[in-house]
C-alpha positions in Angstrom: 0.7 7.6 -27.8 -0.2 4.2 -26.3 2.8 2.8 -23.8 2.4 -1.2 -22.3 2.6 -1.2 -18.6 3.5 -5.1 -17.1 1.5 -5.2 -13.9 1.7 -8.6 -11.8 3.5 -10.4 -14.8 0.1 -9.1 -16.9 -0.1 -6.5 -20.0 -2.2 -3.9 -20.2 -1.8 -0.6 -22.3 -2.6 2.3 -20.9 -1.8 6.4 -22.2 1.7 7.9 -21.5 0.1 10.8 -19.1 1.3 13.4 -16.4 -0.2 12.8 -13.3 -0.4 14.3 -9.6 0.0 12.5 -6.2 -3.3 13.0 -4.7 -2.6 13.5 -1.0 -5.1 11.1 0.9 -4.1 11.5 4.4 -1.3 9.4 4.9 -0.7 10.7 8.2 -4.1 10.7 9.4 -3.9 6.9 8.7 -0.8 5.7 10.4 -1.9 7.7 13.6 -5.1 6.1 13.3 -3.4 2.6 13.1 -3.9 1.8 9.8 -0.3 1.1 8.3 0.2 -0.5 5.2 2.4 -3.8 5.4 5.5 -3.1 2.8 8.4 -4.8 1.9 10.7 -2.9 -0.1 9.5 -1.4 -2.8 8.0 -4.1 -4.8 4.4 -4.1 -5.2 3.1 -7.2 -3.8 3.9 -9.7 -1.1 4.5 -13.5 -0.6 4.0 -16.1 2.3 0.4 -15.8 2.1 0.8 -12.0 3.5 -0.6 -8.7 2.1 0.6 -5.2 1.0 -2.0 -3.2 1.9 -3.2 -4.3 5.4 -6.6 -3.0 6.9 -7.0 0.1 4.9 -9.9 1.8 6.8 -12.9 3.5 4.5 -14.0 6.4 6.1 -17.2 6.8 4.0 -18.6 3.3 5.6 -16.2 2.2 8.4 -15.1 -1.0 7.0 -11.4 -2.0 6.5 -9.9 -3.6 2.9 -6.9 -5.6 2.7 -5.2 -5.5 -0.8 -2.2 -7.7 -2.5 -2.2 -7.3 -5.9 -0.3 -10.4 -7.5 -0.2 -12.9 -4.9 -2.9 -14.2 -2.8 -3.1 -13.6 1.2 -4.5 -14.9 4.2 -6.5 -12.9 6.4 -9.0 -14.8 8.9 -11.2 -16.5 6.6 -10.4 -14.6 3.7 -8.2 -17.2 1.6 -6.7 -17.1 -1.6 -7.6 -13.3 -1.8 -6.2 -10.7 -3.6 -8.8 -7.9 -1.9 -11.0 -9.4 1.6 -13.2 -6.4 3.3 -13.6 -6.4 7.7 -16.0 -5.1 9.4 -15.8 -2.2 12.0 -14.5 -4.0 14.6 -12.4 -6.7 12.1 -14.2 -9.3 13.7 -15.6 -10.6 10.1 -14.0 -10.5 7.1 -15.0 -12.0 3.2 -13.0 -12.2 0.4 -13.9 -10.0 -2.0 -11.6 -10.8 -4.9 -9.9 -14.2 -5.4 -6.0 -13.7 -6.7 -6.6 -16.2 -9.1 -9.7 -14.1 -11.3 -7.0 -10.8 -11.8 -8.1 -9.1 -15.4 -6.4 -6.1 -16.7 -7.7 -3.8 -18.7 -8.0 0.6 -19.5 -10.9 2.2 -18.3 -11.9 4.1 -21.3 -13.4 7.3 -19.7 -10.4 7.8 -17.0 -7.6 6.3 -18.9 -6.2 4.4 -16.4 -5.3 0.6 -15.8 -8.3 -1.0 -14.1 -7.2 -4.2 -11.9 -10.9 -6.6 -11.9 -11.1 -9.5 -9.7 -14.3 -11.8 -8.8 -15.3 -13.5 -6.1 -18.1 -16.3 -5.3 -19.6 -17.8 -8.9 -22.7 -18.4 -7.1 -23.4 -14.6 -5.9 -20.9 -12.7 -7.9 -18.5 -10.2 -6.3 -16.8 -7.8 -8.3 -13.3 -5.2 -6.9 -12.0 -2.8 -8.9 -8.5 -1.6 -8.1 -7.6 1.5 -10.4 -4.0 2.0 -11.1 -2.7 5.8 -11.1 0.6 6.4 -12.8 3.0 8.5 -10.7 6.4 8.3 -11.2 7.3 9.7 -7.9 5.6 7.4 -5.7 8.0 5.0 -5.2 6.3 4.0 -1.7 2.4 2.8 -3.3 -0.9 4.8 -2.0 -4.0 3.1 -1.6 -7.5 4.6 -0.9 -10.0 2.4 0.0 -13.4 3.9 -1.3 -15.8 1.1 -0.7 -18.9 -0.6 -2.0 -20.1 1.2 -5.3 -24.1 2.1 -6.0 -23.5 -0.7 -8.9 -22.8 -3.4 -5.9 -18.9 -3.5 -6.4 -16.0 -2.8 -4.4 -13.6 0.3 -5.4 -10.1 1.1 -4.3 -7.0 4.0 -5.9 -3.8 2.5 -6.1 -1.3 5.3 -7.0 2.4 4.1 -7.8 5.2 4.3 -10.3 4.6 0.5 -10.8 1.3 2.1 -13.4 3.6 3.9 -15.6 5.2 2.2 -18.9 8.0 0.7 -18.4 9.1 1.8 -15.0 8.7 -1.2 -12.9 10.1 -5.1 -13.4 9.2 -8.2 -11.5 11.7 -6.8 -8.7 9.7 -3.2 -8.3 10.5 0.1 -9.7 13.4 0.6 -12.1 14.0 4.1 -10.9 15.9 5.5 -8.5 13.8 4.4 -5.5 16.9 4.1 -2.7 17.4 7.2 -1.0 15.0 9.4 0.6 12.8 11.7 -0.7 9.9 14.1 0.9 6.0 14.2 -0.2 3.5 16.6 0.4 6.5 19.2 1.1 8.1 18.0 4.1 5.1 15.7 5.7 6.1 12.3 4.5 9.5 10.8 4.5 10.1 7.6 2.7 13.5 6.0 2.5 15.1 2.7 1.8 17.2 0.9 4.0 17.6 3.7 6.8 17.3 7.4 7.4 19.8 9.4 8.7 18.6 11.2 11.7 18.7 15.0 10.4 16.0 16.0 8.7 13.1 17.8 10.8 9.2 18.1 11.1 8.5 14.8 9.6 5.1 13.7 10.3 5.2 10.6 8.5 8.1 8.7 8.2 8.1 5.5 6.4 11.6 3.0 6.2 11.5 0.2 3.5 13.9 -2.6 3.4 15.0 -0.5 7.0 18.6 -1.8 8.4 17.9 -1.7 11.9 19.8 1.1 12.6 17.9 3.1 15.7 18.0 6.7 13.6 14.4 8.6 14.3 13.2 12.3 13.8 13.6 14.2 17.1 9.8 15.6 17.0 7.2 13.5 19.4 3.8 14.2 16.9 5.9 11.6 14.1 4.3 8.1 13.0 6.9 5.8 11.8 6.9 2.8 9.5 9.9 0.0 9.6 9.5 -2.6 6.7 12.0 -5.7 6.7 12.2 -9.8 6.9 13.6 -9.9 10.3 12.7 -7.4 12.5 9.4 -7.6 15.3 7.5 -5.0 17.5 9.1 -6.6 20.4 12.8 -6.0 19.0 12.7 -2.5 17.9 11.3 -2.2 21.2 13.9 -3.7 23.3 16.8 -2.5 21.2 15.4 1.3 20.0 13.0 2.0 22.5 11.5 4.8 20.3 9.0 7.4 22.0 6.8 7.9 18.9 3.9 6.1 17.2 5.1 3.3 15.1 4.6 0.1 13.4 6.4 -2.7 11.9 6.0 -4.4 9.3 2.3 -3.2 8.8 1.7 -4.4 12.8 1.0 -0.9 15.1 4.0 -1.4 18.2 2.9 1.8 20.2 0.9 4.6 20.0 1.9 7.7 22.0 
């Protein structure tokens, strides 16, 4: 059977399929500093900003920024819907203009391939593959880097690949209260979490009300996703003790 998915306002068709949330160290990256910028739970972000900010790549050391309907600005990456940095960010290129998006199945693995192209003159090709998962609510990206062909690969698991699960405003599912991944390692809620549940190690608040409500454990990394709030005000008003970030910027690091 042969479901449409609508991804950034595109179609693509893609097999109705069962697949697993492949665990790629979520934790490991938001201790490391590298935290995803999120608003909600839509997919993509405005105001020239990006979803996915700085994922690192461990295989090569380089960082990839990702937004995948809307372009961003990142240094001199412009108009990008991917832009790769170097170690120390010091450099970046844009790898994938927004404007270039194709969409189409990848016939061996099934899945929705996102193509964008950069530079006419010296082509540059990223390929974002979209995994179905109708549990992950809160997307996953792994950065896997430059390809022995020359082009740029990243995973993008999220329940915005699976037919008919996601509009123009994010996931049509049930995507407001928390729910646990990886057994009880990673927390993701909307608007606000309620200050009971224990051993989080990753705790991750879209759309997050401001309310001051943090696991009790010192080894969590936290993730607050809003319009309003800054590093500075969670600071002066929570004062948490724990590694955290907001919206996609690292605050502190214990």
């Amino acid at each position: 059977m042969i479901d449409k998915i609508k991804f950034c306002e595109k179609e693509a068709y893609e097999p109705q399929r069962d697949t697993d949330l492949a665990d790629i160290g979520v934790y490991e990256k938001l201790q490391g500093k590298v935290l995803p910028k999120r608003k909600r739970m839509k997919i993509s972000m405005t105001n020239n900003l990006m979803m996915f900010r700085d994922v690192f790549c461990k295989d090569e050391g380089n960082f990839y920024s990702y937004n995948p309907c809307v372009p961003f600005i990142e240094g001199s990456c412009r108009s990008a819907a991917v832009c790769i940095l170097n170690p120390d960010k010091s450099q970046q290129i844009q790898i994938g203009d927004a404007s270039s998006a194709t969409f189409k199945v990848d016939e061996i693995g099934g899945n929705v391939v996102a193509t964008y192209t950069s530079n006419p003159h010296d082509l540059i090709v990223s390929k974002v593959n979209l995994v179905c998962d109708p549990n992950a609510c809160v997307p996953v990206i792994e950065a896997q880097g430059q390809q022995n062909d020359g082009s740029f690969k990243m995973t993008l698991t999220t329940v915005c690949a699976c037919p008919g699960m996601c509009d123009s405003n994010g996931p049509k599912t049930n995507c407001s209260v928390c729910n646990t991944k990886y057994a009880e390692f990673t927390k993701s809620c909307d608007r606000g979490y309620d200050g009971k549940e224990e051993a989080i190690k990753v705790l991750i608040i879209n759309n997050w009300d401001g309310v001051c409500k943090f696991p009790d454990n010192d080894d969590v990394a936290f993730s607050l996703n809003n319009d309003k709030s800054t590093c500075e005000d969670v600071i002066n008003r929570c004062n948490p003790s724990q590694s955290f970030s907001v919206n996609g910027y690292m605050c502190k690091t214990a």
